[in-house]
C-alpha positions in Angstrom: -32.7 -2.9 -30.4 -33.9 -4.5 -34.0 -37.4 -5.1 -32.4 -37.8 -1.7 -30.6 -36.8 0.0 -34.1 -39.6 -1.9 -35.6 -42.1 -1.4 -33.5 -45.2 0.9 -34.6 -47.6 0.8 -32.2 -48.5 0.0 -28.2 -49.4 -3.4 -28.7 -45.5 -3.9 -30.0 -44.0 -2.0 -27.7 -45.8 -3.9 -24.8 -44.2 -7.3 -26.2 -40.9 -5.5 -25.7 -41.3 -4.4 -22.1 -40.7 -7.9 -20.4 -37.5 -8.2 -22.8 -36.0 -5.2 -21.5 -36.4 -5.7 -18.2 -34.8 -9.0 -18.9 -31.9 -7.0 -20.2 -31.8 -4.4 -17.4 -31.6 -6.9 -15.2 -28.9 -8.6 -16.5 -27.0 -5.7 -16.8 -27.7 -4.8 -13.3 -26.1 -8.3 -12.5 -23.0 -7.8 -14.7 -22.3 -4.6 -13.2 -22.5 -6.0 -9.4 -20.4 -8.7 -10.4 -18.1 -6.7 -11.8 -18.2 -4.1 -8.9 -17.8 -7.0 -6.8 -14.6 -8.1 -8.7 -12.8 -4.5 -9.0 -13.6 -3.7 -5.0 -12.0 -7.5 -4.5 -8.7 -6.7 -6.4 -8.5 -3.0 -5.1 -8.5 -4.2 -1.8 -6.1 -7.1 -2.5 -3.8 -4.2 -4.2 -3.9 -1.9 -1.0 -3.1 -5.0 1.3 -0.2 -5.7 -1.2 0.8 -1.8 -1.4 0.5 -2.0 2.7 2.8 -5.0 3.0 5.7 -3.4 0.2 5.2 0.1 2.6 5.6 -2.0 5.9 8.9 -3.7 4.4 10.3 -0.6 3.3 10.0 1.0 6.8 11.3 -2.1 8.6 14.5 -1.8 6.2 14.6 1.9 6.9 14.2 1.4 10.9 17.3 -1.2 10.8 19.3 0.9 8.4 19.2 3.7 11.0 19.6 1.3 13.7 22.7 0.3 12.6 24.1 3.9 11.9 23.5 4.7 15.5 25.1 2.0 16.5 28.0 2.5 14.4 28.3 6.1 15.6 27.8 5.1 19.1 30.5 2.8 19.3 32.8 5.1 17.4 32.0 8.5 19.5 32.3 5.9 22.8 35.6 4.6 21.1 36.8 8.4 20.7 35.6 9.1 24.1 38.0 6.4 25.8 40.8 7.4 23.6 40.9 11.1 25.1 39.6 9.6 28.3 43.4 7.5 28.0 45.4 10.5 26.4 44.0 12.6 29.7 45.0 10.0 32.0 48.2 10.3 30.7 48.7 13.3 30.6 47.8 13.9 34.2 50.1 10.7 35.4 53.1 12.7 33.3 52.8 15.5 34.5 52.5 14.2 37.7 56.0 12.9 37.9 
């Protein structure tokens, strides 16, 4: 930027064109690279975000599991208890 400010005519500017490109150029690399890098990490993030979302739902999934088992096995439980107070019931009344 020194050399561009002190430039006064074509003839100086012209030395400068091949040193800007140079620049540009390298800035165009840096910001690929660095592209590169953040599209790397954002995708290793996601993957990371998809395997956290995945374990949460398997959790979930056998949480529920187990409360339908659990109230399975207590509405079959109730369901044999009346089933046993009908029965006998119907074999007292019976005699």
């Amino acid at each position: 930027w020194g050399e561009a400010a002190e430039a006064r005519d074509i003839d100086s500017l012209k030395t400068l064109l091949p040193k800007g490109a140079q620049v540009a150029r390298e800035n165009i690399e840096r910001t690929v690279s660095t592209s590169q890098e953040v599209l790397g990490r954002s995708i290793k993030t996601n993957e990371a975000i998809a395997q956290i979302a995945k374990a949460q739902a398997e959790t979930a999934a056998k949480a529920t599991r187990e409360n339908v088992e659990q109230a399975t096995k207590a509405a079959t439980d109730k369901a044999e208890a009346t089933y046993a107070d009908v029965a006998k019931t119907a074999k007292n009344s019976t005699k």
